[in-house]
C-alpha positions, -999 to +999 in steps of 0.1 A: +000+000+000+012+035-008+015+064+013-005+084-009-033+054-003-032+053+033-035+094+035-064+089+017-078+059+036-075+077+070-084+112+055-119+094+044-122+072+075-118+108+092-147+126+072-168+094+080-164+095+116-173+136+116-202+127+096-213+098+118-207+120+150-229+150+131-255+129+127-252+114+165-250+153+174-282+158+152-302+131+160-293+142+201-306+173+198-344+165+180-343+142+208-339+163+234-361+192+216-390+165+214-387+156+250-385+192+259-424+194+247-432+162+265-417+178+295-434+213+291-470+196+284-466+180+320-455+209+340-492+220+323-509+189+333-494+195+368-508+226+374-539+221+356-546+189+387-536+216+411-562+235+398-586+208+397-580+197+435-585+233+442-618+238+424-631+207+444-628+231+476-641+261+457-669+241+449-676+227+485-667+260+501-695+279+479-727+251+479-726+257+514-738+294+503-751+295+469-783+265+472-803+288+443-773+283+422-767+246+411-765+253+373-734+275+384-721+249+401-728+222+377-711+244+353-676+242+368-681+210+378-687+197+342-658+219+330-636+210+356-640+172+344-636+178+308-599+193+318-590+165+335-602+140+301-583+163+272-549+146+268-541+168+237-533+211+231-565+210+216-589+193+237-570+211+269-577+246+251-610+242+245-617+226+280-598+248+297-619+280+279-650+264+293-634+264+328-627+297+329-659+310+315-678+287+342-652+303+371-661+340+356-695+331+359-692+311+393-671+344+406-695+370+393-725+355+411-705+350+443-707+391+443-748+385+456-734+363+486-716+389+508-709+365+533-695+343+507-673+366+496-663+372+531-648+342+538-612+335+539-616+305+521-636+311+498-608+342+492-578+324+491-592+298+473-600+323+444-565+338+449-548+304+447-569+292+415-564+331+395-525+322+405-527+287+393-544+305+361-515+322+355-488+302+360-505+279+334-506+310+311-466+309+315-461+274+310-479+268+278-461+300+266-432+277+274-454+251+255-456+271+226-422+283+229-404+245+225-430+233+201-421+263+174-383+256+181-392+220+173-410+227+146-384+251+130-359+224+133-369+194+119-378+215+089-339+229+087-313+209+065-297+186+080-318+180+109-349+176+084-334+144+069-328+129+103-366+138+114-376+123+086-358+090+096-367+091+130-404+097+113-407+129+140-440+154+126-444+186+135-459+196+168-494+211+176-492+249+191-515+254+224-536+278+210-566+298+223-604+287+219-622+310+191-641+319+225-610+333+239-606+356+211-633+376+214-642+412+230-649+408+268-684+427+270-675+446+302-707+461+309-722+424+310-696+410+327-704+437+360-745+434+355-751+461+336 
């Protein structure tokens, strides 16, 4: 074997093993951008069970006060349970909608029970849940946030032909319900 042979034997086995260690490098990293959305979706599924166990409070602190108001009631309790059932963005957006329409509704009438509204649990619980809202706000901004990354990469050359291998599709956003979207009618939302 000549010299110039074996140069270009070990040059090529070189290029071989950078390519082979790119790819490793590639397929790593849609791997750990995929998992990232896994992750973030369960961060959301953990607050939105925090939520739910605080609900069933709310809901036992208030039919203590509100007996003329069982459609209320049976509003967030029916919302509250199709959260817990929606396993994907979609389902969770549009459950999660109907929660907080039944809440705005559940909080609005608790303005006619003063002595509701007076007490302390029934306050923190409504602090605690509109904090639990909003740290769900922030996570599936996260959401969103790893899912468009995703999505951006497995469309990017190389990293599209190693998604393709791996057979990984692109990635739902969380986005809001179409009722979501819509002017908030303030006048109607304080009696008037």
């Amino acid at each position: 074997m000549s010299v110039h042979t074996i140069a270009l034997t070990v040059v090529g086995g070189l290029v071989g093993l950078l390519v082979v260690v790119y790819a490793v490098m590639v397929y790593n990293g849609l791997v750990r951008l995929n998992r990232n959305i896994d992750r973030a979706w369960s961060n959301i599924d953990v607050l939105r069970k925090q939520r739910a166990d605080e609900l069933d409070k709310l809901i036992d602190t208030v039919e203590q006060y509100m007996d003329y108001e069982e459609r209320v009631l049976q509003e967030v309790t029916e919302a509250r349970e199709r959260v817990r059932q929606a396993d994907n963005p979609d389902e969770a957006s549009n459950a999660d909608a109907q929660l907080e329409g039944a809440l705005a509704n559940l909080f609005a009438r608790a303005e006619d029970y003063p002595d509701l509204k007076a007490q302390d649990s029934f306050q923190q619980l409504q602090e605690r849940i509109s904090a639990l809202e909003e740290q769900i706000a922030d996570r599936r901004e996260f959401y969103n946030e790893s899912v468009n990354t995703y999505n951006i990469r497995i469309n990017q050359i190389p990293y599209n032909i190693v998604a393709g291998l791996m057979n990984y599709q692109a990635r739902d956003l969380f986005e809001a319900d179409e009722s979501e979207l819509q002017d908030v009618d303030v006048g109607d939302a304080f009696g008037s």
